[in-house]
TORKOLVEX-423665 format. One record per atom (N, C-alpha, C): residue number from 1; chain; atom name; x, y, z. Coordinates in Angstrom, 2 decimals. Example, Ala and Ser with C-alpha at 12.3 -4.5 7.8 and 13.67 -1.06 7.14 Angstrom:
<sites>
<site n="1" chain="A" atom="N" xx="13.19" yy="-5.69" zz="7.80"/>
<site n="1" chain="A" atom="CA" xx="12.30" yy="-4.50" zz="7.80"/>
<site n="1" chain="A" atom="C" xx="13.20" yy="-3.30" zz="7.80"/>
<site n="2" chain="A" atom="N" xx="12.85" yy="-2.25" zz="7.08"/>
<site n="2" chain="A" atom="CA" xx="13.67" yy="-1.06" zz="7.14"/>
<site n="2" chain="A" atom="C" xx="12.90" yy="0.03" zz="7.87"/>
</sites>
This chain:
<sites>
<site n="1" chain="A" atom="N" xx="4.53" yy="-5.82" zz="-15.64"/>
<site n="1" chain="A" atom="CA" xx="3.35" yy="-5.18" zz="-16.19"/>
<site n="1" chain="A" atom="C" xx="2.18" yy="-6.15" zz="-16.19"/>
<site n="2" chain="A" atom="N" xx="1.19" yy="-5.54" zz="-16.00"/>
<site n="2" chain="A" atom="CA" xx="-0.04" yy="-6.74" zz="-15.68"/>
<site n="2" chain="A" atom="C" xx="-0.61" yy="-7.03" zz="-16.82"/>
<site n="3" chain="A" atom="N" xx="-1.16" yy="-8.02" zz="-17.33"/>
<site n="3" chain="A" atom="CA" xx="-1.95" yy="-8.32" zz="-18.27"/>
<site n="3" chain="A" atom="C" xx="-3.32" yy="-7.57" zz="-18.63"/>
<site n="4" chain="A" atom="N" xx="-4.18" yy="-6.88" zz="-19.50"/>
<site n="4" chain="A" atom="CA" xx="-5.55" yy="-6.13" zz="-19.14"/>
<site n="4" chain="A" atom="C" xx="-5.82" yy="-7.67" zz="-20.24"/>
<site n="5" chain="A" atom="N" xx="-6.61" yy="-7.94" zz="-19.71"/>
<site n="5" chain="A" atom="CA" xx="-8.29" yy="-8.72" zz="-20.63"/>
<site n="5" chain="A" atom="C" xx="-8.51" yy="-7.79" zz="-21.15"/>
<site n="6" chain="A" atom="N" xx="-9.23" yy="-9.02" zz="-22.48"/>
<site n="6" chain="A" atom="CA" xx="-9.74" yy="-8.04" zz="-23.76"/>
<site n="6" chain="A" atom="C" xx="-10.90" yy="-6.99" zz="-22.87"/>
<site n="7" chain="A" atom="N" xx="-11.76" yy="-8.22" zz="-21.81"/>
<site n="7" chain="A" atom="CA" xx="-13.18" yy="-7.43" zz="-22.27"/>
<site n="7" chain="A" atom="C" xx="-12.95" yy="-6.18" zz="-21.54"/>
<site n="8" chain="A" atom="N" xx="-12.09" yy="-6.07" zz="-20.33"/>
<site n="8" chain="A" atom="CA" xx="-11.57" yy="-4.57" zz="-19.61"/>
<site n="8" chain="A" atom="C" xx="-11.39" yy="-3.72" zz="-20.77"/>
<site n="9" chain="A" atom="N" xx="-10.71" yy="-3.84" zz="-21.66"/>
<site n="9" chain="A" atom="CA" xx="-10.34" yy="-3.13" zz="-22.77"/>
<site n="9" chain="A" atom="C" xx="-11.70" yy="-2.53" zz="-23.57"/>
<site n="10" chain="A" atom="N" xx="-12.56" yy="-3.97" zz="-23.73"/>
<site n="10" chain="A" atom="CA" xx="-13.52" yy="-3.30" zz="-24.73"/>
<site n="10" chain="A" atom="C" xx="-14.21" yy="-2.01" zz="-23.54"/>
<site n="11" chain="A" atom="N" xx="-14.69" yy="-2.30" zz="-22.38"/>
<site n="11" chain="A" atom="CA" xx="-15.67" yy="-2.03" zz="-21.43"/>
<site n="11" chain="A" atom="C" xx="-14.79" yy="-0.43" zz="-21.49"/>
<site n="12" chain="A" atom="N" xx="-13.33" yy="-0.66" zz="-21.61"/>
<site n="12" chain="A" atom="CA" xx="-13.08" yy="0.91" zz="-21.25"/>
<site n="12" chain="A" atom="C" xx="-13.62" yy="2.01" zz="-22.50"/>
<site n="13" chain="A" atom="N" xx="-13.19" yy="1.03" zz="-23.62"/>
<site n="13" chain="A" atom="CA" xx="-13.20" yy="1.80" zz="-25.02"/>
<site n="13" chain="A" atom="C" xx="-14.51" yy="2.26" zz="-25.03"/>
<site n="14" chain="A" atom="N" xx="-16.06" yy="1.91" zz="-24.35"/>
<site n="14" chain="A" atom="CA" xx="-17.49" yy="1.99" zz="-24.42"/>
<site n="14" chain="A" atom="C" xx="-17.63" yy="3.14" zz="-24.41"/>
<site n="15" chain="A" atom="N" xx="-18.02" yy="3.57" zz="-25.45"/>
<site n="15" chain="A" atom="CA" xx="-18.90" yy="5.38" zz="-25.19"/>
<site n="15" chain="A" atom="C" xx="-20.15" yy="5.08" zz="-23.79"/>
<site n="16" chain="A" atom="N" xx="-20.54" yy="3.93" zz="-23.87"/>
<site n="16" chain="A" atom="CA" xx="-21.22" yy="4.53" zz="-22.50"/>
<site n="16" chain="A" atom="C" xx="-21.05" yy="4.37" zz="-21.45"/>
<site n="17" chain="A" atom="N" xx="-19.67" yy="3.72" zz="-21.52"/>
<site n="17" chain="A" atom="CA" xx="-19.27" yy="3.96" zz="-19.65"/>
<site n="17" chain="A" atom="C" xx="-19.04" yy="5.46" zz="-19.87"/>
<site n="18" chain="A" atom="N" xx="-19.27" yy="5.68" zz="-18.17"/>
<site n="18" chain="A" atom="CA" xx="-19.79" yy="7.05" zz="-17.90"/>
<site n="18" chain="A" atom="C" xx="-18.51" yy="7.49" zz="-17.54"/>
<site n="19" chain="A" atom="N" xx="-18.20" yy="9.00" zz="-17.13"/>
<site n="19" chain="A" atom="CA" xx="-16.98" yy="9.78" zz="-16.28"/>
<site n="19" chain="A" atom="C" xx="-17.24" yy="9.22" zz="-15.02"/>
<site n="20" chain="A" atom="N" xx="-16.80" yy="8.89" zz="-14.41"/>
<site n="20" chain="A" atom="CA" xx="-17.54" yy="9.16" zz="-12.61"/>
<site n="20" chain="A" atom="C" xx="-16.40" yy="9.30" zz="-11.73"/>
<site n="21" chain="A" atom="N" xx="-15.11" yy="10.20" zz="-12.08"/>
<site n="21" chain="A" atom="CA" xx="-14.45" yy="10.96" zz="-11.80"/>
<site n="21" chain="A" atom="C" xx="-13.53" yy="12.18" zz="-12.11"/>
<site n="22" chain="A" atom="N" xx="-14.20" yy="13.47" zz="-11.98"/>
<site n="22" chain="A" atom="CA" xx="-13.68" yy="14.76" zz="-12.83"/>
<site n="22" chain="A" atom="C" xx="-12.24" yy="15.31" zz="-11.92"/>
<site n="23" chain="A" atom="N" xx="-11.32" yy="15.48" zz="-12.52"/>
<site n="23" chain="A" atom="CA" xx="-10.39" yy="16.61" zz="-11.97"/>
<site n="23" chain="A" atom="C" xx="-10.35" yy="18.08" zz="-11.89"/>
<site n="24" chain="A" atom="N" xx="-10.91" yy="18.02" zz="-11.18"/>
<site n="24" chain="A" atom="CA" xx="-11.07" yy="19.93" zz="-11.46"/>
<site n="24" chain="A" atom="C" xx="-10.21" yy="21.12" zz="-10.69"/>
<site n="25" chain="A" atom="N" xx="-10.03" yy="22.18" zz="-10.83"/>
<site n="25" chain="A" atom="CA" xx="-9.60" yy="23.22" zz="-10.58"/>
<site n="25" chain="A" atom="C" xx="-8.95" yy="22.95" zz="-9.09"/>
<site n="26" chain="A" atom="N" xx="-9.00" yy="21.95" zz="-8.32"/>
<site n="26" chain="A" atom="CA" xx="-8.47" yy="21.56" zz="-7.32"/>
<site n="26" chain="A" atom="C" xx="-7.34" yy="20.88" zz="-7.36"/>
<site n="27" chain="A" atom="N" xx="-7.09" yy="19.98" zz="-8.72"/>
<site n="27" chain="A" atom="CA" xx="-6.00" yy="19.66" zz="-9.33"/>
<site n="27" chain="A" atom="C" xx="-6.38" yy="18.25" zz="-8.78"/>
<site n="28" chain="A" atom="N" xx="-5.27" yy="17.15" zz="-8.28"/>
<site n="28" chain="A" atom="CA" xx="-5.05" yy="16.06" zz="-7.88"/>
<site n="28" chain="A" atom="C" xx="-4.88" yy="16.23" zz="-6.41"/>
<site n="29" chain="A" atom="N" xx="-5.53" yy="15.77" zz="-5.77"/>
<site n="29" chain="A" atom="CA" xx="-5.68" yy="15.96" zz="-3.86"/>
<site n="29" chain="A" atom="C" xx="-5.63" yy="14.84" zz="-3.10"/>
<site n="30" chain="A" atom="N" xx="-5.30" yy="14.19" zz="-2.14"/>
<site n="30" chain="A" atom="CA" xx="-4.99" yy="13.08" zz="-1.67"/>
<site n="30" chain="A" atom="C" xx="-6.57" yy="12.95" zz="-1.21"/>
<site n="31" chain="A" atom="N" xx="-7.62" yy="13.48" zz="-1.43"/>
<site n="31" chain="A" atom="CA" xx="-9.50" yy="13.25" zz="-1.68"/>
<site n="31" chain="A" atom="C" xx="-9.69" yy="12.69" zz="-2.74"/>
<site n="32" chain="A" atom="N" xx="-9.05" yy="13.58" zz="-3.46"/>
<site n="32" chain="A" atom="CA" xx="-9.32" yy="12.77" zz="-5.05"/>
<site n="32" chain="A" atom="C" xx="-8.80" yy="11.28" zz="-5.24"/>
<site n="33" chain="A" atom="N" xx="-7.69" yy="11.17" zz="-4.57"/>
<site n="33" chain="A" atom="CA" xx="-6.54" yy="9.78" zz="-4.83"/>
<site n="33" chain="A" atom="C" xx="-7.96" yy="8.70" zz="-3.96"/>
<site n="34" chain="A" atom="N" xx="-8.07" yy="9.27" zz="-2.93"/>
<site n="34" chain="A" atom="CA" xx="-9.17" yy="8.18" zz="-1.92"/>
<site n="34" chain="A" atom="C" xx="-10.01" yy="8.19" zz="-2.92"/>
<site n="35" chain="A" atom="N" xx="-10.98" yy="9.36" zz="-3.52"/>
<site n="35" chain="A" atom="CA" xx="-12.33" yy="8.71" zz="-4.15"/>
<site n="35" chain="A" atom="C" xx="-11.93" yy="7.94" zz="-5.40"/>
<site n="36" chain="A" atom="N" xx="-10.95" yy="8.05" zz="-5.84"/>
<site n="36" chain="A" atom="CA" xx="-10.92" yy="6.80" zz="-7.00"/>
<site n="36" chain="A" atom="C" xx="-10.35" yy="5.26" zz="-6.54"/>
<site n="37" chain="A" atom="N" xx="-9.48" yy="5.41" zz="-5.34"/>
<site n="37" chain="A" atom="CA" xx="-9.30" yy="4.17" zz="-4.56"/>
<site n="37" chain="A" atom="C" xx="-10.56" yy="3.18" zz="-4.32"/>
<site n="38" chain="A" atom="N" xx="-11.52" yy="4.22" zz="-3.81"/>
<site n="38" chain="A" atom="CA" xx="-12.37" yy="3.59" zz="-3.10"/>
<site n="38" chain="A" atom="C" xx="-13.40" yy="2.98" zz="-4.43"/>
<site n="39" chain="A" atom="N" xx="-13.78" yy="4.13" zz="-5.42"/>
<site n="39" chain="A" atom="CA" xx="-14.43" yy="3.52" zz="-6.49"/>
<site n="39" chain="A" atom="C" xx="-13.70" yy="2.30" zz="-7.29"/>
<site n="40" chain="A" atom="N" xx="-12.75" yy="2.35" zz="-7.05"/>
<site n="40" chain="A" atom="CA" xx="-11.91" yy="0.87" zz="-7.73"/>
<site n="40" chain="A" atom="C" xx="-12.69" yy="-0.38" zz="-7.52"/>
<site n="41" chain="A" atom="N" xx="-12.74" yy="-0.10" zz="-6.04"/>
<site n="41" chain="A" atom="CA" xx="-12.91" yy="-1.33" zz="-4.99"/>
<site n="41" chain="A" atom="C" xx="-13.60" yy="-1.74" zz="-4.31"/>
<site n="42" chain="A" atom="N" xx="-14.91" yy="-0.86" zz="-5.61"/>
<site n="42" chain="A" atom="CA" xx="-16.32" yy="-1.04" zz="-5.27"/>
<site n="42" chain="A" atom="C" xx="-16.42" yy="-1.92" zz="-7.03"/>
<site n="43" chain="A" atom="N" xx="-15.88" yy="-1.04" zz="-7.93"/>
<site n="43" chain="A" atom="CA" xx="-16.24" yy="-1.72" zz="-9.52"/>
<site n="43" chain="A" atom="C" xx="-15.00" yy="-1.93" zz="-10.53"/>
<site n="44" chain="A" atom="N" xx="-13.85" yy="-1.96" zz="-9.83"/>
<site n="44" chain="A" atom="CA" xx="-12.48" yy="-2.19" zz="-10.41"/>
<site n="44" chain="A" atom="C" xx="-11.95" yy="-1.10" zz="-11.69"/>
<site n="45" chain="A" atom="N" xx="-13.20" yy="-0.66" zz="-12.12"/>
<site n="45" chain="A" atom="CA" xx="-13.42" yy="0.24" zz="-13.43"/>
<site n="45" chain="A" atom="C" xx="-13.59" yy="1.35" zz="-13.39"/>
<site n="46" chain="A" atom="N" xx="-12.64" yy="2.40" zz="-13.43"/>
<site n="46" chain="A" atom="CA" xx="-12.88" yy="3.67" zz="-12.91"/>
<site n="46" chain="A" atom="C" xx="-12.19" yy="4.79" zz="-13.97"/>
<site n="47" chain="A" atom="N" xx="-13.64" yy="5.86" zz="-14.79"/>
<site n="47" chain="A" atom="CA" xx="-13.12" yy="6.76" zz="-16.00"/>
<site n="47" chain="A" atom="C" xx="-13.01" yy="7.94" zz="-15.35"/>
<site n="48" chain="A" atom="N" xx="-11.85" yy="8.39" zz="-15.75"/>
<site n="48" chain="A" atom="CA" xx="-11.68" yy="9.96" zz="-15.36"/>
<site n="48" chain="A" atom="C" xx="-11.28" yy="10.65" zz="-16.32"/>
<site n="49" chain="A" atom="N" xx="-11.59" yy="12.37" zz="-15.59"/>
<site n="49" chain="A" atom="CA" xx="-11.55" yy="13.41" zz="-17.21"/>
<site n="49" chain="A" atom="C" xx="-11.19" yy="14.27" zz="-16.34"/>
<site n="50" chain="A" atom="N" xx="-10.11" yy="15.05" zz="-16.65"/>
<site n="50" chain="A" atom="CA" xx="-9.14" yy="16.11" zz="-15.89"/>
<site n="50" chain="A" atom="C" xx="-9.76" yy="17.62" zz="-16.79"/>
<site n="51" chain="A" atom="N" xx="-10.17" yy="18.75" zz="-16.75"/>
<site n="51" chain="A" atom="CA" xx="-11.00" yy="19.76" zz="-16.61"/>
<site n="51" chain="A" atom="C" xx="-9.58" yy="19.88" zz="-17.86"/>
<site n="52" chain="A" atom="N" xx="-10.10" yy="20.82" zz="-19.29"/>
<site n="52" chain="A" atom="CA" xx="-9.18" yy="21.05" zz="-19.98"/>
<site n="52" chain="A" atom="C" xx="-8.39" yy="22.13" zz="-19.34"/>
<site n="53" chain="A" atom="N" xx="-7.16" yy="22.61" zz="-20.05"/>
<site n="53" chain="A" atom="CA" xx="-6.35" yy="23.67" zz="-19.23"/>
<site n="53" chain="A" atom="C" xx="-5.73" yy="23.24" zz="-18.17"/>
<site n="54" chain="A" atom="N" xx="-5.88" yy="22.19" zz="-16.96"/>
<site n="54" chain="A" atom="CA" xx="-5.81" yy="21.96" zz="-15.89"/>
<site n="54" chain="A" atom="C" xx="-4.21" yy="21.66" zz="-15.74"/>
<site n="55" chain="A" atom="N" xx="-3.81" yy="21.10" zz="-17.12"/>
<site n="55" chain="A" atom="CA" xx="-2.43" yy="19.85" zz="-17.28"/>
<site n="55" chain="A" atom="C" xx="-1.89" yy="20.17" zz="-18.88"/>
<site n="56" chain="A" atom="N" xx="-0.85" yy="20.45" zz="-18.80"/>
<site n="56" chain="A" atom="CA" xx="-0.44" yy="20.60" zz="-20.05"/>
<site n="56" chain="A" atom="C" xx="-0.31" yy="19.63" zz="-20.88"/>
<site n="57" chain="A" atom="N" xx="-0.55" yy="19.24" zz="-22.22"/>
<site n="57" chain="A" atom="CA" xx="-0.55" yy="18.23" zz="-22.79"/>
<site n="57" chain="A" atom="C" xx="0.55" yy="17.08" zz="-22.59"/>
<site n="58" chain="A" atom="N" xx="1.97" yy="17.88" zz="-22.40"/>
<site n="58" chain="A" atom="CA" xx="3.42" yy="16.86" zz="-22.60"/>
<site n="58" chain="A" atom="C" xx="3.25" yy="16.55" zz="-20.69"/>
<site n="59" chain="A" atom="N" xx="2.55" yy="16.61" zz="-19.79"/>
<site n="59" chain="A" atom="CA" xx="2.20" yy="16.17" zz="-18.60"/>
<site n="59" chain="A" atom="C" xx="1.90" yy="15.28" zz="-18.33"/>
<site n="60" chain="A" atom="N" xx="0.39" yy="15.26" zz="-19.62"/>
<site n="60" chain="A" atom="CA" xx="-0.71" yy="13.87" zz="-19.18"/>
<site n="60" chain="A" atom="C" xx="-0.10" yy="12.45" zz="-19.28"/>
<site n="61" chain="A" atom="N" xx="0.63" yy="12.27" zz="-19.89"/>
<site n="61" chain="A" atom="CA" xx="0.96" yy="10.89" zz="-19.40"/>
<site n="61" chain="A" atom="C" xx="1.68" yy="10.82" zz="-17.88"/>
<site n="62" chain="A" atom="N" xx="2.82" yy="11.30" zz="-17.75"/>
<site n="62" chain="A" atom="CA" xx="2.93" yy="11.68" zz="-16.09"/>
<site n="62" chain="A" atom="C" xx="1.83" yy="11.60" zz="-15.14"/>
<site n="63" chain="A" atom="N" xx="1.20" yy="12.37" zz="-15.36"/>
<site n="63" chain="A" atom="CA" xx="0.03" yy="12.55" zz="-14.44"/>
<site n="63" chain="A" atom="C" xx="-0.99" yy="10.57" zz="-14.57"/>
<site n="64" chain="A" atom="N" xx="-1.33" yy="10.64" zz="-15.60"/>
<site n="64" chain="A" atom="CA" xx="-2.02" yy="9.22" zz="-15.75"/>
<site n="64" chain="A" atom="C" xx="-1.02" yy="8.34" zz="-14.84"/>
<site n="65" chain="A" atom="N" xx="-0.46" yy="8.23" zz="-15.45"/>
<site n="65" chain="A" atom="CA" xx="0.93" yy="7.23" zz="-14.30"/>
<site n="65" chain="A" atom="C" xx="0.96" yy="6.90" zz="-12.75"/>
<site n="66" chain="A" atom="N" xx="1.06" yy="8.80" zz="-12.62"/>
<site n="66" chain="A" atom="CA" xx="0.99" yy="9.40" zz="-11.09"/>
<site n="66" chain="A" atom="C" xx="-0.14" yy="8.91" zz="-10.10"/>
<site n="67" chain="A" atom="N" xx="-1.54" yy="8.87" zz="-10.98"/>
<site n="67" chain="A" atom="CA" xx="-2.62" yy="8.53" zz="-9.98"/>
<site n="67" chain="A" atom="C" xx="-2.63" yy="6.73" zz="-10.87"/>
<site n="68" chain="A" atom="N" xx="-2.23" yy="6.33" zz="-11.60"/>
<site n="68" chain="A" atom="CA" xx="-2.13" yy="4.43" zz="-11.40"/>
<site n="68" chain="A" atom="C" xx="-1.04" yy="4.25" zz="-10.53"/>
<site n="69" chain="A" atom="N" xx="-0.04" yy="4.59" zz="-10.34"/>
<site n="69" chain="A" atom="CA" xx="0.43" yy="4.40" zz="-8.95"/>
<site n="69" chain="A" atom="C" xx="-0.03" yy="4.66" zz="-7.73"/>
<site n="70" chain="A" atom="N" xx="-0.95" yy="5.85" zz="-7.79"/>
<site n="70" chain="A" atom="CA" xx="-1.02" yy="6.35" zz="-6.37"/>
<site n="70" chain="A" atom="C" xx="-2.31" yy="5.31" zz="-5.82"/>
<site n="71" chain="A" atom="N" xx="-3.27" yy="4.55" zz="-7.02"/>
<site n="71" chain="A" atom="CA" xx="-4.05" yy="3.91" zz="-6.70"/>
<site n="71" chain="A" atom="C" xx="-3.91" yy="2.88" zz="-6.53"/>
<site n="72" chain="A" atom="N" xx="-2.43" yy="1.98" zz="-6.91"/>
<site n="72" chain="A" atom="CA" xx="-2.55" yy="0.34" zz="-6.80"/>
<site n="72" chain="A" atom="C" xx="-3.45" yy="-0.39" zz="-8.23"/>
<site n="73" chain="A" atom="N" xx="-3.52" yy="0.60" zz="-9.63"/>
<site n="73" chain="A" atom="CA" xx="-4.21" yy="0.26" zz="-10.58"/>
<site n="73" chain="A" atom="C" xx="-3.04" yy="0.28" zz="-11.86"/>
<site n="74" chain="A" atom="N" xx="-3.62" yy="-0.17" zz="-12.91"/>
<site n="74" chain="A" atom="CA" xx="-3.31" yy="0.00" zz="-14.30"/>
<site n="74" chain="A" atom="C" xx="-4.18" yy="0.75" zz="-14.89"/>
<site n="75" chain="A" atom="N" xx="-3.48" yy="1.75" zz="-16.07"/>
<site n="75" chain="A" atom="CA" xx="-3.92" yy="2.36" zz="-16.82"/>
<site n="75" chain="A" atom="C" xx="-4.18" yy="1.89" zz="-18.15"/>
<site n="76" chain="A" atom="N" xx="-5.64" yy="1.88" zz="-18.29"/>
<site n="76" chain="A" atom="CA" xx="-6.30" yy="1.09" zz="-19.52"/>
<site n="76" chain="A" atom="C" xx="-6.26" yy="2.09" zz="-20.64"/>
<site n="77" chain="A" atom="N" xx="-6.48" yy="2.81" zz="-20.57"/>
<site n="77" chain="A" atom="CA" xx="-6.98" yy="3.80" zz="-21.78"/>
<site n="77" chain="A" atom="C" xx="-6.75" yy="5.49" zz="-21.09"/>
<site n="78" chain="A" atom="N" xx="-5.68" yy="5.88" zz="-22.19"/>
<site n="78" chain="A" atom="CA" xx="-5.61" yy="6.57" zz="-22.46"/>
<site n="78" chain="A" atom="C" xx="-5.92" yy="7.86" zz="-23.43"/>
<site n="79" chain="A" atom="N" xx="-6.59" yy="8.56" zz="-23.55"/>
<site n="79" chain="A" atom="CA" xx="-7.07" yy="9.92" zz="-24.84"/>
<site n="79" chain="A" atom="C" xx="-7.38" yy="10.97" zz="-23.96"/>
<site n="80" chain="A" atom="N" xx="-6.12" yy="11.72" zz="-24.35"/>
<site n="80" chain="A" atom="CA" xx="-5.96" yy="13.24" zz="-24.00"/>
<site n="80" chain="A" atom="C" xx="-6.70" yy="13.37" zz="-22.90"/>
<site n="81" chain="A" atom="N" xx="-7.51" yy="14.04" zz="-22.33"/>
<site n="81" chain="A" atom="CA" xx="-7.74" yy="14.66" zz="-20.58"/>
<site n="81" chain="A" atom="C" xx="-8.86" yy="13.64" zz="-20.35"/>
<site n="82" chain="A" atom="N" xx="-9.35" yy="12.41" zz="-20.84"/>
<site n="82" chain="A" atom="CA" xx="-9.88" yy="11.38" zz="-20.39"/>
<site n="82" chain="A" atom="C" xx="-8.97" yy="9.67" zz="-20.29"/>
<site n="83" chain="A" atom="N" xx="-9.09" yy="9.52" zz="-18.81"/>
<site n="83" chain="A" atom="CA" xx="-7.99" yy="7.64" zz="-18.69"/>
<site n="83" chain="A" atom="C" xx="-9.15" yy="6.96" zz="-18.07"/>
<site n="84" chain="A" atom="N" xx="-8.69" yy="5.92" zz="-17.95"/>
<site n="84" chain="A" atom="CA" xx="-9.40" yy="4.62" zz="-17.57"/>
<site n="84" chain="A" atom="C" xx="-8.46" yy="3.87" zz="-16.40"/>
<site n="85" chain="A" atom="N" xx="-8.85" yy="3.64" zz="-15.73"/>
<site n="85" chain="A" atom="CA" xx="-7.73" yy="2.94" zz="-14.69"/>
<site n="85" chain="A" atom="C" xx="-8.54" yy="1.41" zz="-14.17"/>
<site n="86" chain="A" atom="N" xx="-7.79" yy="0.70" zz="-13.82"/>
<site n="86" chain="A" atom="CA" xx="-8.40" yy="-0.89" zz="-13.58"/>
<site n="86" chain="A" atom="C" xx="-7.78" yy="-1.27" zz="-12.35"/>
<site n="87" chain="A" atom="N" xx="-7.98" yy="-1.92" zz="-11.40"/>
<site n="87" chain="A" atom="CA" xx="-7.51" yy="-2.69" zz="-10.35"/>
<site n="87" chain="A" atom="C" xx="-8.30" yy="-4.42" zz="-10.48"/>
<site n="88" chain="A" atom="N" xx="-7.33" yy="-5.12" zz="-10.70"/>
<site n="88" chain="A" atom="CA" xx="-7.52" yy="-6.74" zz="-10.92"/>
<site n="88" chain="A" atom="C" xx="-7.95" yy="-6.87" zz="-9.54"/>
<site n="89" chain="A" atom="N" xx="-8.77" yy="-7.94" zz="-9.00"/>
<site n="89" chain="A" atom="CA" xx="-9.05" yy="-8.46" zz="-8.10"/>
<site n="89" chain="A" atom="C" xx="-8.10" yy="-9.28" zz="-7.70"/>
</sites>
């Protein structure tokens, strides 16, 4: 398991880091898996928010898991249909 730094931690916890990846009605798509790859590995820091309804509650951790594996990241933060995912340099 990788170590997260505090300040990754604080930076995720920030009300003003922004979403700048939604899951929507398309579900999880190997588009979706690329655009958060690629945003990784432009800013290592990447928030996502899965559309409510989309995922049943006893899912979301599965699912969080599903795309930190599928990205080569760790999952920073977790709360209900919003995660945080990190890729260390």
């Amino acid at each position: 398991m990788t170590t997260i730094p505090h300040g990754i931690k604080m930076e995720a916890q920030s009300r003003d880091f922004k979403v700048s990846v939604r899951v929507g009605k398309s579900g999880i798509t190997d588009m979706l898996i690329d655009e958060i790859h690629h945003q990784l590995k432009a800013r290592s820091l990447v928030k996502i928010k899965i559309n409510k309804g989309l995922i049943e509650r006893q899912e979301r951790n599965e699912v969080w898991q599903f795309l930190a594996d599928s990205t080569h990241s760790t999952l920073v933060l977790q709360r209900g249909n919003i995660g945080v995912l990190w890729k260390s340099s």
